[in-house]
Structure formats: structure tokens, C-alpha cells
N, C-alpha and C positions, 0 to 999 in steps of 0.2 A: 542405602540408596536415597537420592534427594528424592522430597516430592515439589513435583512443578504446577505451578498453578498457572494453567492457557486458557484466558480467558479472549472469547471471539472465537471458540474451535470449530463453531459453524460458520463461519463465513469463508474467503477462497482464501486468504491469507491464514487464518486459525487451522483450517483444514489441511491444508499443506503441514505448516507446522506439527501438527498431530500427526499425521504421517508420520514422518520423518523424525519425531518423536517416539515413536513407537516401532521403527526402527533399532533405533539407539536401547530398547529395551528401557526407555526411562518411565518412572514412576510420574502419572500425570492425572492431575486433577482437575476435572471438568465440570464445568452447571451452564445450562441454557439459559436463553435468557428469563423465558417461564420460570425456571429455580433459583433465579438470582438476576434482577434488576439491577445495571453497574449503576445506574443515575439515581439510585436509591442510598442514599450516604448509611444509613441507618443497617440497611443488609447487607452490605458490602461489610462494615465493619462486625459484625455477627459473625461473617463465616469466615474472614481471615482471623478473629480471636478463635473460631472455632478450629479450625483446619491449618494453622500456621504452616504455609508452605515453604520451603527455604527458598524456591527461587519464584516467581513472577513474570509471567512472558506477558504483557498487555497488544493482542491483535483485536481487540475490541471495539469498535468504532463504526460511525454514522459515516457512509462515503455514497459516491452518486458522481455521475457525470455532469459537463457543463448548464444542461436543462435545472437538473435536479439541485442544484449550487444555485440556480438564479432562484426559481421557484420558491426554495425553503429556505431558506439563508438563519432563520430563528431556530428551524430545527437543527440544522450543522452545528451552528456554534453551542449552542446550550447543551444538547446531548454528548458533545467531544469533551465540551467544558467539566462537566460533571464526571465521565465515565473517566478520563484524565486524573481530575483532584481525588475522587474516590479512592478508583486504586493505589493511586501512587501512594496518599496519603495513609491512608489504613491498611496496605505491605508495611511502608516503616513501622504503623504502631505495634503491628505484630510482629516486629523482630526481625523481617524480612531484609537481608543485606543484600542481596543480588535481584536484579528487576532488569528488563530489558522489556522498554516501550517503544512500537512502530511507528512511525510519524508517515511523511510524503513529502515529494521532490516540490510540493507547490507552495512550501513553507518558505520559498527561494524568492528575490523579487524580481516582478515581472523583467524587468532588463534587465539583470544581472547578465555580467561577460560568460561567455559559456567556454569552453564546458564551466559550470555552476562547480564551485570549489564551499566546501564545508561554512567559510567564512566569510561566504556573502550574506549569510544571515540577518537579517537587519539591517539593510545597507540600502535599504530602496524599497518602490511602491511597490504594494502585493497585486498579482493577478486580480482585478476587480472581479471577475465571476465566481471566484472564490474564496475572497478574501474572508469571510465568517469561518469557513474551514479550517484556512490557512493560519489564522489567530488563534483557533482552539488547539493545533496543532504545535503552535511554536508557543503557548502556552506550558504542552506538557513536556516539552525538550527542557524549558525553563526550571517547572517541578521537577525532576530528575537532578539538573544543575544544583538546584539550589540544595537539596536533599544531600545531594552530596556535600556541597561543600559546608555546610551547617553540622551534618550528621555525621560523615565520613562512611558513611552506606556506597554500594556501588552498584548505581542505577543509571544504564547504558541506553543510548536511543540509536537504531541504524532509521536511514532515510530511505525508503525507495522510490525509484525511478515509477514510471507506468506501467504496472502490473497486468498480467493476463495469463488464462489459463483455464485446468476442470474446477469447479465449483463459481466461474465468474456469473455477474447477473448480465441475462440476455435480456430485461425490461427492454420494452419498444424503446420508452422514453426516458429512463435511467439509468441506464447502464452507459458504462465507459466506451471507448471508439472501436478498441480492436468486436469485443463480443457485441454491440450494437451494428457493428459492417457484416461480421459473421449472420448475426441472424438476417439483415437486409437484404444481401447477396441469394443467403439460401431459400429465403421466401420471394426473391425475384424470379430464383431456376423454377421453382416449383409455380411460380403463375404465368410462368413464361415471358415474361417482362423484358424487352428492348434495351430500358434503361435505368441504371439506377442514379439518386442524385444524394451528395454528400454533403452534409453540411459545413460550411465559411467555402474558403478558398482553397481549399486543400494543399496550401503552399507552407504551413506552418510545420516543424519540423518534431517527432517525439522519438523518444528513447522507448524501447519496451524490454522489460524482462519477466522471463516465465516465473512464477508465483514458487516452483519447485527450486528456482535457484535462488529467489528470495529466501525462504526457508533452510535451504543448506547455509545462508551466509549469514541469518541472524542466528543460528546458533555456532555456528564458529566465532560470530563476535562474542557472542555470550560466554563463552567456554574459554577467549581469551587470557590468557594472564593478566592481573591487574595493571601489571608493571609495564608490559607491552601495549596494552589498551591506554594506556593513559602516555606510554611515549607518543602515541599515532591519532591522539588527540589534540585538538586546538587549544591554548589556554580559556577556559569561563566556558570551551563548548563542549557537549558531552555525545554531539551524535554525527555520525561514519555515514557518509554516502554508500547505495548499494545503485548498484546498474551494470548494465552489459556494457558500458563503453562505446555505443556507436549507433547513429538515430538515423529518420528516414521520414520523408516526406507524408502527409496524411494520401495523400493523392497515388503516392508510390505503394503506401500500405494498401490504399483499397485496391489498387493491382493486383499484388500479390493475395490479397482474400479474393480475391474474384476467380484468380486464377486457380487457385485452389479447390474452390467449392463447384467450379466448372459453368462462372458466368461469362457469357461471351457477348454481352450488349456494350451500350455507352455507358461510360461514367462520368458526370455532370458534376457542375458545384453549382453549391448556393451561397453565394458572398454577402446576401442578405443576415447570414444567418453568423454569429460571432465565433472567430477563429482561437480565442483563448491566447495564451502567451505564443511569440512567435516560434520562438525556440526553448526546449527544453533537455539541454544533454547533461545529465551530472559527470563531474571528476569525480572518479571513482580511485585514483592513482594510492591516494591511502590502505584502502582496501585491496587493494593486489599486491601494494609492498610489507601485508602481514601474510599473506598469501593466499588469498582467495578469489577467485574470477570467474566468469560464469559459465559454463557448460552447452544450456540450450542453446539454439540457433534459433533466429527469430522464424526460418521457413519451416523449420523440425519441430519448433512449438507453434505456430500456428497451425498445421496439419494437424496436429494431436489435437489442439483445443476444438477443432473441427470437430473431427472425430469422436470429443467428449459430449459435443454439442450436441449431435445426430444421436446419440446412446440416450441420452438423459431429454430427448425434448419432451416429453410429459412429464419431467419431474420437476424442471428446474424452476430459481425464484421468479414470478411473474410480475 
């Protein structure tokens, strides 16, 4: 039986993956961040000499919505930068051939043609609210590339789309849009509030996929054949779009949360406040013609994420 080394199994992405991992009955190797520092180059490389795992899942990483991206921009990029070259780097020195690192759709530039195809990478300005992110990000697409082609190791990156789901952060002020509306909406029913108000213009459009279908399709990519994965590769690029294939207005989304959690006031914008990239849909067309697509429904997983929401409100990240 391989063992797998998932690092990031607390957060909504690691979590999932552990799941789903556990599942599959695989052998998986875990440390918190308390037990293991990734931005620590020195115990990183300690415990892949010590524990040599054969394969590498990297869900690790510093992430945050548009507030959080302008705020810290020193901490996105330096803790991605580090937790990136760490891994990647001291997986290969201990013999590790197989790695699959997580990256994000916002590693795309800001006007790329949409749907956003694999090989816009590089081809234009990045999202300015998060462009620190976005650098440390298409940073370790690069490590993985270049490892490969230096080493001939086989270190895979899947991209995803806008992620949501149980274990996501409902922070007031850090958290992403779908569980930042969730908690708005439901602390609106509860003060009985008329109106809630959203921030930019609500006219900008996003892709979301549930965290659960994120995780069934990074490890279908992982478990690919080499031969296959690298036909449904780009030449010089080593990482696979994931998403559901079909996006939706922010304005429309807080609809559908409203409607859900059972608000029935006004919903306002604030165009004071920064709309981020207009549109973000990935081409996903690669990844369906190896044969994988995604399952959830955005109103089937929105009800649930509710519903995860309402289970765990004294528990979750604050």
C-alpha cells in the first residue's frame, strides 16, 4: 500500500481530500501545522527524510478573499512562496516521484478570453487584488514543471475554479463570497434585517465548485496514467483545469443564498467597494475528455453548505 503524504488536511480542501482518501482505504500521512511548519525549509526536509512518502498531495496553503489579498499581500506571497519550494523541493530529495500540487483559477490573467483555457497562463496582467497570491501560485506550477523536466519525476498541478463547501471560513472579513453571503444573509434572518448590501456591483460573473468534486477530480488526476496525463497536457505546462463548466452572476448567487436560508428583504450593492476580475469561467474541456465532471449542483451544494454552516456555528474558523 502507498503512503500518501496530505499536507493542508485541515483546511476545506485538505479535508475533503482526507475524506475521500479514507475512503479509498489509502494509507495517509498527516502533521498539523503545530507538528510541522511547511515555511520551515529545515523541518520539512526532516520529516520527508524521515517518513519518505511515495506520493505527495500539496493542499497546503495561505488563501483569503478579496479584503484579505489587499490587506496582507506580504503574507500571501511569502507563506505560498515557502510552503511551495519546501514541499516540492524536499518530496524530490526524498525520492518522491509522484506529487500533485493545488494551485487556483486566479493564476489566469485578469482578461484572458473566457472560458479561461490551460494556456492562458502568462499571457496577460494578473488580477491586481491578488496578484501576490497569484505569483506564489504560478510560482509552484513552475517548480512542478521544471522538476519534471530536469528530473523526469511526475509532479501534477490541477487548477480550481471557486471552491465552496463544509469546512469553508465563514470570517466576517476573510472568508470567500459564497460562505461570507451565507453567514450575511443568516445573521440578517436572525436580526430581522430588511436589507442586506453586497459588495462591488454584483454584475461580475463566477464559476463555483463544491470542494467534494474538487477532491474526486484531484485524485482521478493523480491516479491517471502518465501516458494519458501527459497526452491532455499542454506542452512546458503541467496543470488541468478543474470546475463545473458554468458560472453565474454574484447578484444572482446572493439570490439563490437568500433564498435558501429564507431571507426575504432587499439586496443592494456597493460599487464603492472592488468587483475583482469580471468574469471567471475555466475550460474545463480537457478534463471531461479524460473523463471526469462534476456531480454537485450548485443549489444541492449550496443547501448542504447551509446546512454545514448551521451544524458547526460554534465551531468553525473565526
Amino acid at each position: 500500500m502507498r503512503k500518501i503524504f496530505l499536507a493542508g488536511h485541515r483546511g476545506m480542501v485538505g479535508s475533503a481530500l482526507l475524506r475521500r482518501l479514507q475512503e479509498m482505504n489509502e494509507q495517509v500521512l498527516t502533521r498539523t501545522h503545530a507538528e510541522l511548519d511547511l515555511t520551515e525549509q529545515a523541518a520539512v526536509r526532516d520529516f520527508m527524510q524521515a517518513e519518505r512518502p511515495d506520493v505527495v498531495i500539496l493542499a497546503a496553503a495561505k488563501v483569503g478573499g478579496i479584503h484579505a489579498n489587499n490587506a496582507y499581500p506580504a503574507d500571501f506571497i511569502y507563506e505560498n512562496l515557502m510552503i511551495e519550494a519546501n514541499v516540492i523541493h524536499q518530496a524530490f530529495a526524498a525520492g518522491v516521484q509522484k506529487l500533485l500540487q493545488l494551485g487556483s483559477s486566479c493564476i489566469y490573467p485578469r482578461e484572458a478570453e473566457q472560458p479561461v483555457r490551460e494556456d492562458a497562463l502568462l499571457t496577460g496582467q494578473l488580477e491586481p487584488t491578488n496578484e501576490p497570491y497569484a505569483i506564489a501560485k504560478i510560482s509552484g506550477i513552475k517548480l512542478c514543471e521544471s522538476y519534471n523536466r530536469q528530473h523526469g519525476v511526475d509532479y501534477r498541478c490541477v487548477m480550481p475554479t471557486n471552491l465552496y463547501g463544509p469546512g469553508d471560513n465563514f470570517h466576517p472579513e476573510n472568508s470567500h463570497v459564497i460562505p461570507a453571503l451565507i453567514r450575511r444573509f443568516h445573521e440578517a434572518v436572525l436580526a430581522g434585517d430588511e436589507e442586506v448590501t453586497i459588495w462591488g456591483t454584483g454584475t461580475p460573473r463566477r464559476e463555483f465548485l463544491h470542494v467534494d468534486d474538487l477532491a474526486a477530480a484531484s485524485l482521478f488526476v493523480l491516479d491517471l496514467p502518465k501516458e494519458v496525463y501527459q497526452a491532455n497536457t499542454l506542452p512546458m505546462l503541467s496543470q488541468i483545469n478543474v470546475g463545473a463548466g458554468a458560472d453565474i452572476s454574484i447578484k444572482e448567487l446572493a439570490k439563490k443564498i437568500a433564498a435558501i436560508i429564507g431571507f426575504e428583504g432587499r439586496i443592494t450593492t456597493n460599487p464603492t467597494k472592488p468587483d475583482g476580475t469580471p468574469r471567471k469561467l475555466m475550460d474545463v474541456s480537457r478534463l471531461t475528455e479524460m473523463g471526469w465532471q462534476a456531480q454537485i449542483g450548485l443549489d444541492q451544494g449550496l443547501a448542504a453548505t447551509y446546512q454545514w454552516f448551521q451544524d458547526n456555528a460554534e465551531t468553525f474558523r473565526r
